[in-house]
C-alpha angles and dihedrals in degrees: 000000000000150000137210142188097213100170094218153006101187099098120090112263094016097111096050085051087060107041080051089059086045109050078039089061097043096239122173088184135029125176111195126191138194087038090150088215108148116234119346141294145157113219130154119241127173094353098315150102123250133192133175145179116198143162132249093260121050094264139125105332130158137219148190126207129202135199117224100273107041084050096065092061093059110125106165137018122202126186126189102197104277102327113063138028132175141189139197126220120197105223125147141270084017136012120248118234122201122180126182122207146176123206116220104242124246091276091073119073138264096251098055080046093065099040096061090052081048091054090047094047100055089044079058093049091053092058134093111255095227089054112123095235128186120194113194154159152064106341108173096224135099118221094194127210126310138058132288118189114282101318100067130037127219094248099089127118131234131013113295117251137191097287094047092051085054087049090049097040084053090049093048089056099049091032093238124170122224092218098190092056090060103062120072109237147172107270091257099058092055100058120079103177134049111206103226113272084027094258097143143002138229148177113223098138113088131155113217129208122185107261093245091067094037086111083061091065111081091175142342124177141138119291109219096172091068105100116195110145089270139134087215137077123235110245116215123192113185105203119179109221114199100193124173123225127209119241106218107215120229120259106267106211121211133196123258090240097180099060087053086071087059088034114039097099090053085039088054099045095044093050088047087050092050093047096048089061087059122120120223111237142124111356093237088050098052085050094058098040095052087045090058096046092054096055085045090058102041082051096062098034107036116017141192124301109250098196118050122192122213097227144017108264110243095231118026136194097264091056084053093054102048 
């Protein structure tokens, strides 16, 4: 899974570009910010599935695309006006939760800053604390080098400053990890964001697991290769989810014994005017032809039991009875 900050997808092409990256880079889930789309939508394009949140003016907006398979999983869809979307995967034994945002920059004020963290925490405390969540997207905030417990890595670029204590401070309540802090990587696979001119380069990017599933994640690191028109670098995490499936067992259907007791004598008749049609042949035929007789009969003589109980009762109506 990804996720991009692609500026814009208002211009004509752009969203085929970035499906190409995608399907390049083998990704079941991207999560896009800064799309510039007004309101919101689902819609399928390419072969995938593509769903959006937007405002009422061509601003800011985020996005998460889907291949074939992993859309079909989709169960629930939540938007929170152009910031932040999230979607539900039904998975077993837990769901997956995956949430785009997009961080207002350093040009916006604080207070618009922490209610968006406030938005995002209380989406997290809805939530079901075995759900596989990934938090991820373009944060405007630079968590520097160096560790920091287990929530960030020391495998981050740059000094820390304001936005990215806030960040780390965030992660430290929900007890989030900044995967792609945590992998040792070439210098250009850590930054995510070019400032214009190149003059400098920062990672703002990140892609965050609850610490309970960080063994999940085998890499995640910044994607310079992908080419979409774009000042910022696509971010790919690779997780391993051994989930385990439920095998549904097949219906196990049981004779209704106690109408054998009123109908045994019909029962008997029927099955002895069944066997005497049949035709003498091959041994293995005749098997399978009186077996099946048999069944016919007990079917419409007989027939299943509709309530099953769980167990057998320790005392029963007969034992009553005697």
């Amino acid at each position: 899974m990804g996720t991009w900050n692609v500026r814009t997808l208002l211009r004509e092409g752009k969203l085929a570009n970035v499906i190409a990256e995608m399907k390049r880079g083998n990704i079941n889930i991207l999560g896009l910010s800064e799309t510039r789309w007004q309101d919101g939508g689902d819609f399928s394009s390419e072969g995938t599935r593509v769903i959006y949140a937007g405002g009422k003016q061509s601003q800011r907006g985020v996005a998460i695309l889907l291949d074939t398979e992993t859309a079909k999983c989709v169960i629930q869809i939540e938007r929170h006006e152009d910031r932040i979307l999230q979607v539900t995967l039904k998975a077993s034994p837990v769901n997956i939760k995956i949430i785009q945002v997009y961080m207002p920059t350093s040009a916006h004020d604080e207070e618009e800053i922490d209610a968006m963290y406030d938005k995002i925490e209380e989406m997290l405390s809805q939530q079901k604390g075995t759900d596989y969540t990934i938090l991820m997207g373009d944060w405007n905030a630079v968590v520097g080098e160096g560790q920091e417990e287990g929530y960030v890595g020391k495998f981050g670029l740059g000094a820390r400053n304001d936005r990215g204590q806030k960040l780390v401070d965030f992660c430290r309540r929900q007890k989030m990890v900044i995967t792609n802090t945590w992998f040792k990587q070439e210098k250009r696979r850590i930054y995510t964001w070019k400032q214009p001119g190149d003059l400098a380069r920062y990672q703002i990017d990140y892609i965050m697991v609850k610490e309970r599933y960080r063994n999940s994640v085998k890499s995640s690191h910044a994607y310079p290769g992908a080419d979409a028109d774009t000042d910022h670098n696509l971010v790919i995490m690779k997780s391993q989810l051994q989930l385990k499936f439920i095998k549904k067992k097949c219906a196990r259907h049981r004779w209704n014994r106690d109408k054998l007791k009123d109908t045994n004598q019909s029962f008997t008749e029927k099955l002895e005017q069944n066997v005497t049609q049949q035709s003498p042949g091959n041994p293995s035929d005749a098997w399978k032809q009186l077996k099946n007789q048999v069944l016919e009969t007990a079917k419409e003589t007989i027939g299943y039991r509709k309530d099953v109980t769980a167990k057998k009762p320790w005392v029963t109506e007969e034992m009553l009875r005697k």
